[in-house]
C-alpha positions in Angstrom: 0.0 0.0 0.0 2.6 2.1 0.8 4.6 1.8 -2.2 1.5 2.5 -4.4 1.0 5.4 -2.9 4.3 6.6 -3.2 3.7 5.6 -7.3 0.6 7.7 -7.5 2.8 10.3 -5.5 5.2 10.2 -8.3 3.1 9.8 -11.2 0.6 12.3 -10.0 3.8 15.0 -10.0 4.7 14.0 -13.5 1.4 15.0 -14.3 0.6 18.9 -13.5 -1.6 21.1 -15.1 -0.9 24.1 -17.2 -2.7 26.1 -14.2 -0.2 24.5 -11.7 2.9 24.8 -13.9 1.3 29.1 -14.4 1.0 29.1 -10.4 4.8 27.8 -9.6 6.5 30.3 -11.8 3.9 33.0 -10.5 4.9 32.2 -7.2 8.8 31.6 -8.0 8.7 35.0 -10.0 7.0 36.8 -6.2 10.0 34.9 -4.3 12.1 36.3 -6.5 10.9 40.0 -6.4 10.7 39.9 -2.6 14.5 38.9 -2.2 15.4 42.0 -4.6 13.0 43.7 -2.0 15.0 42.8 0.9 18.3 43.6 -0.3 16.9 46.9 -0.5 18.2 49.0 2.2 15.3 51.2 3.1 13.1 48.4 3.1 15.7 45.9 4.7 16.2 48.0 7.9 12.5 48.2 8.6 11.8 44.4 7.7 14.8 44.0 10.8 13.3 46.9 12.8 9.6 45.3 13.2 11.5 41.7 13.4 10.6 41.5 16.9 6.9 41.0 16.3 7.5 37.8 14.2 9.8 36.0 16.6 8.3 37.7 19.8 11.5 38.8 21.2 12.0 42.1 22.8 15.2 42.8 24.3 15.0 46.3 26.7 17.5 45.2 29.0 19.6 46.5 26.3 21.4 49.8 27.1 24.7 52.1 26.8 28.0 51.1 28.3 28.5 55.0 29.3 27.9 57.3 32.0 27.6 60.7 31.3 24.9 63.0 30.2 24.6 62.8 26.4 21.9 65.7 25.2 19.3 65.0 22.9 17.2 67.2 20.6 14.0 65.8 18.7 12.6 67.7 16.2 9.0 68.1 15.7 7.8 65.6 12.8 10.2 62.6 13.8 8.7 59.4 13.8 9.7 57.0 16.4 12.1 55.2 14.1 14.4 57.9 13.4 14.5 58.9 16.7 15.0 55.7 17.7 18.0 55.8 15.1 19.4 59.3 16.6 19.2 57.2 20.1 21.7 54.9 18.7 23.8 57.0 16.5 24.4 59.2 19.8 25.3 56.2 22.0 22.2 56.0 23.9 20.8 52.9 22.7 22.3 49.7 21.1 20.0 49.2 19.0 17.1 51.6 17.3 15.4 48.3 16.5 14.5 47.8 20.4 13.2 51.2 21.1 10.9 50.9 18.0 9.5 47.6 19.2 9.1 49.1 22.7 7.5 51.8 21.2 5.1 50.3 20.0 4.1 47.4 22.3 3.1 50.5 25.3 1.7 52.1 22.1 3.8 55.3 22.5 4.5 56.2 19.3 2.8 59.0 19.1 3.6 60.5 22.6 7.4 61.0 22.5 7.4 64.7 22.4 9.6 67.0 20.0 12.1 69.4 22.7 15.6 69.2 24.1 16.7 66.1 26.3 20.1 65.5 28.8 20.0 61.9 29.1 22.2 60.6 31.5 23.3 57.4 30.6 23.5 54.4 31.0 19.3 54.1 31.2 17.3 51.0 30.1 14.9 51.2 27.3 12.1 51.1 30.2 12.8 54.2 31.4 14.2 56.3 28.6 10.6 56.3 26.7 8.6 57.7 29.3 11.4 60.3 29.7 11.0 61.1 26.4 7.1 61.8 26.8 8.2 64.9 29.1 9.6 67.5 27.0 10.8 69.3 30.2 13.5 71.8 29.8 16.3 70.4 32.0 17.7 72.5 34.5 20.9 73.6 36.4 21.5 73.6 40.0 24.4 76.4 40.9 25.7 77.7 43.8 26.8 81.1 43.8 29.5 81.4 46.8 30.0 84.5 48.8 32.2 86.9 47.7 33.1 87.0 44.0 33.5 89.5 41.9 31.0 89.8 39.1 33.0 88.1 36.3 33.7 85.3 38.5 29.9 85.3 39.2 29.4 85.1 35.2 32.1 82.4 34.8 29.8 80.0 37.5 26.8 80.6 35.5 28.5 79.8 32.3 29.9 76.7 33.9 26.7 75.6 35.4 24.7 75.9 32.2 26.8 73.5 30.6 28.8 73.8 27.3 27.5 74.8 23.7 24.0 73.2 23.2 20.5 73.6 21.1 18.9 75.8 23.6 21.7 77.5 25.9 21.4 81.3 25.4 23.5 82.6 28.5 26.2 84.6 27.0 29.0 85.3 30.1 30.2 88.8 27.6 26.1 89.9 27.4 25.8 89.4 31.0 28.6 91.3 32.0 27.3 94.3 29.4 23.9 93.8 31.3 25.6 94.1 34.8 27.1 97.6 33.7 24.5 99.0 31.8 23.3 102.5 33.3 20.1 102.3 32.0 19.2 98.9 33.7 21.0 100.3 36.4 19.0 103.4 36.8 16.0 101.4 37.5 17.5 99.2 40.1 17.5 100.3 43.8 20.5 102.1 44.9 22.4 102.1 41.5 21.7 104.8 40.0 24.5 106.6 38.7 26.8 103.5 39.9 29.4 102.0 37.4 28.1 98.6 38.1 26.0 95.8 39.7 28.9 94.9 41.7 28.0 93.8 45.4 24.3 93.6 44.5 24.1 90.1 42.5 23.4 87.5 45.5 25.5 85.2 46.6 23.1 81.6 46.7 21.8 78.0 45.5 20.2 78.5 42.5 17.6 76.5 40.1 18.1 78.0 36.8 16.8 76.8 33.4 19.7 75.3 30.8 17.7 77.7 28.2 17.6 80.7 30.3 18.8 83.6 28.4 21.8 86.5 30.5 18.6 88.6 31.3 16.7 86.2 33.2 19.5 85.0 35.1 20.5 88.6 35.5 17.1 89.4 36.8 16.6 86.5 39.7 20.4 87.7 40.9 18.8 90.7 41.4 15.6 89.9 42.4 17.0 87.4 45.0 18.9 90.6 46.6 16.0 92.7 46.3 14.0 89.7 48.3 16.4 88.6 50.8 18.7 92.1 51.5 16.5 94.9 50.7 13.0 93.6 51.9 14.8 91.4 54.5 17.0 93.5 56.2 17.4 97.0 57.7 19.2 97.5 54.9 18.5 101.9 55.4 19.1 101.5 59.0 22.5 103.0 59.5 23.5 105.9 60.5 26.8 106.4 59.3 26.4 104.4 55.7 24.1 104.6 52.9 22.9 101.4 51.5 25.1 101.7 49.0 27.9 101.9 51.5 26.6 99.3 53.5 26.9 96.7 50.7 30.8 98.6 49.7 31.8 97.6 53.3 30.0 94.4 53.6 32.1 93.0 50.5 35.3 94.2 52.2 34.4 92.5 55.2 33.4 89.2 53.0 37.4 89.2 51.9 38.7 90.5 55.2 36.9 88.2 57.7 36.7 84.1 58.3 33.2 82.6 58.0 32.1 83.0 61.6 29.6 85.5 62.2 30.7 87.3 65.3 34.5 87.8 63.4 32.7 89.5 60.9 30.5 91.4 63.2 34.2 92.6 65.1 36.0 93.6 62.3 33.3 95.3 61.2 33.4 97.5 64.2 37.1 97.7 63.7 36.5 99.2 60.3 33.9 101.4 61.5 35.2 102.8 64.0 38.4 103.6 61.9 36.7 105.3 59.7 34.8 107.4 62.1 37.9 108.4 63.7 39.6 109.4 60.2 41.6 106.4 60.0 42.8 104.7 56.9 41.3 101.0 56.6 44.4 99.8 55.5 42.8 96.7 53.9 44.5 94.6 51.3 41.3 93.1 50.0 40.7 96.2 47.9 44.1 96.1 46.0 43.0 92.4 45.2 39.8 93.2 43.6 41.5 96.1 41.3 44.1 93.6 40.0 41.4 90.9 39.7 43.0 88.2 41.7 42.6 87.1 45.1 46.0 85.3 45.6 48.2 88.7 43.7 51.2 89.7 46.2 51.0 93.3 47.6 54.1 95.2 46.9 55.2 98.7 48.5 54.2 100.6 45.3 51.1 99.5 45.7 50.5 101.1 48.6 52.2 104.4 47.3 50.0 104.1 44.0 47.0 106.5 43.2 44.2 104.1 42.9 41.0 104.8 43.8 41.3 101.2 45.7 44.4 101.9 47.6 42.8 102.3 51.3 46.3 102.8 52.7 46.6 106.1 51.1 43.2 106.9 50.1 40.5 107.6 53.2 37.0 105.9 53.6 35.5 103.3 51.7 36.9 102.2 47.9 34.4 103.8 44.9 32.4 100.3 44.5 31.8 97.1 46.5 34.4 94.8 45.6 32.9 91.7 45.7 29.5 90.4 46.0 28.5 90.2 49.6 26.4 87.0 51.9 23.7 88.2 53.9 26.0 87.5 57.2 28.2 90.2 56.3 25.6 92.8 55.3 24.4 92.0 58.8 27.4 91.8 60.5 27.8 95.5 59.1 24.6 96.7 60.1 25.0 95.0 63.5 28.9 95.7 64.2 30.5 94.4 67.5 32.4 97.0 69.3 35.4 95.9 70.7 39.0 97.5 72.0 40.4 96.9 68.8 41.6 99.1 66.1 44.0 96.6 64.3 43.5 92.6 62.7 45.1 90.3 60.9 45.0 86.7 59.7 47.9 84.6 60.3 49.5 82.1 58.2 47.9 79.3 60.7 44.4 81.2 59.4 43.7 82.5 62.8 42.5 86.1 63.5 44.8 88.4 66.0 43.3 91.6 67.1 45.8 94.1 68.6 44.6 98.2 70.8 48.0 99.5 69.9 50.3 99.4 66.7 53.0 98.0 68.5 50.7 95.2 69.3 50.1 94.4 65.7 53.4 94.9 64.1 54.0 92.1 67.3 51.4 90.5 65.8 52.7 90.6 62.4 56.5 89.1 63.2 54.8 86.2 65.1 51.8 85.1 62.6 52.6 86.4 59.4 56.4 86.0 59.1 
């Protein structure tokens, strides 16, 4: 039985009908044309890109070996393929293929939103899509220290906002045009007529946004000093100093004294009182703002020089702040400790010596500083 089936098997394929014979090369001709179609690139890449639907395989363990930020723009009108092809061309993502199929199976497509992206890497496949649904505009966190002058203020925004990208606009040069314009200036509290914003952009922790343009960062500066010095301090309440003076001393005493509180509060009493009783402040901190470095050596013809900032031959206060002041040292001025002393001086251990007398501090100087 067998073998006569396997005859009529035979005999029956020796027998086919024009139809059949019409049908095979139909059907080898289709084989044909799809292989051509395959080799095609375009069409190629997305037969491979939806492969994971035909074997059921999805792979989103599947993520970058690095770890840094790697930013990200997506262009309105992309399609989740080419972004998911940008993904890999930038490193974030093996494989585009992946993302596509991910995509698709939490039926995203059409929820990945055009806008700028920092991606820090490595992140799983899992977590970058939803990320991608966002569209937030990343930000910076910054911290403005106490007592910098206001290009070194500039230089830590620039730093914070990261390098070059698609939606930076801080400009360090447009800020610094912006922080010694006297029209701006004119409309700001206590700077009219002033040659700067020096002293009055406040020292703190800031949020900013990584598109945030030099005005705007400009503007919280000096809306944050407005806030915290002008609302929330007696800033008006002295006697002796105008506000603007207050802020003047205050970033001498930000250079002069340590971090605690009640040092700043007794040297500036020292100060004070010196200059009530026609003293020279004698302070080195002002030479060091005019030659724009903090660590510069004084010499003797600096102290025999004309400057405007040469407070041991010129009396009172220098013509400006010279640094940007924290709110313990506007306070401290505002609040000053009297004391017995008229003299002070850091040592090389970084302690602070007072001395009544100048035979005490030139003491004071051959023990501590030399």
């Amino acid at each position: 039985m067998a073998f006569y089936s396997g005859k009529m098997v035979k005999e029956q394929s020796k027998k086919r009908s024009p139809l059949g014979i019409i049908l095979a090369a139909l059907f080898l001709i289709g084989v044909a044309a799809i292989g051509v179609a395959l080799n095609t690139p375009s069409i190629k890449t997305k037969i491979d890109t939806y492969k994971c639907y035909w074997d059921g395989t999805l792979i989103t363990k599947n993520q970058s070996d690095r770890t840094d930020i790697q930013p990200i723009t997506i262009v309105s009108g992309q399609d989740p393929l080419s972004v998911g092809r940008l993904l890999q061309e930038k490193g974030v993502i093996k494989n585009a293929s992946d993302f596509l199929c991910y995509v698709h199976k939490i039926n995203a497509g059409d929820k990945i939103q055009a806008g700028y992206y920092e991606i820090q890497l490595p992140i799983s496949i899992e977590q970058l899509v939803p990320y991608l649904q966002s569209s937030r505009i990343p930000t910076a966190r910054m911290t403005i220290p106490e007592g910098l002058r206001y290009d070194e203020v500039a230089d830590r925004i620039d730093t914070a906002l990261g390098k070059e990208n698609a939606i930076k606009k801080f400009n360090k040069d447009e800020f610094l045009t912006l922080a010694t314009n006297s029209e701006i200036l004119a409309e700001l509290p206590y700077l009219k007529g002033k040659p700067s914003a020096e002293g009055f952009l406040f020292p703190d922790t800031y949020e900013v946004a990584k598109n945030a343009t030099s005005r705007e960062v400009f503007d919280l500066l000096i809306g944050t000093f407005k806030r915290k010095v002008i609302d929330g301090s007696e800033l008006s309440s002295s006697k002796e100093l105008t506000p603007y003076q207050v802020i003047t001393l205050a970033s001498i005493i930000e250079k002069e004294a340590g971090k605690s509180y009640e040092e700043k509060r007794i040297v500036a009493g020292i100060l004070l009182k010196r200059m009530k009783n026609d003293w020279l402040l004698q302070v080195d901190a002002t030479f060091l703002y005019e030659k724009k470095d903090w660590k510069a050596v004084i010499y003797q013809q600096d102290k025999l020089s004309n400057s405007a900032y040469n407070t041991y031959k010129r009396m009172g206060l220098p013509p400006t702040p010279i640094s940007n002041p924290g709110l313990d040292s506007i306070n401290a001025v505002l609040d000053p400790q009297e004391s017995k002393y008229w003299y002070y001086l850091h040592g090389t251990d970084g302690g602070i010596r007072y001395a009544q007398t100048n035979e005490e501090h030139i003491r004071n100087i051959d023990l501590y500083l030399r």
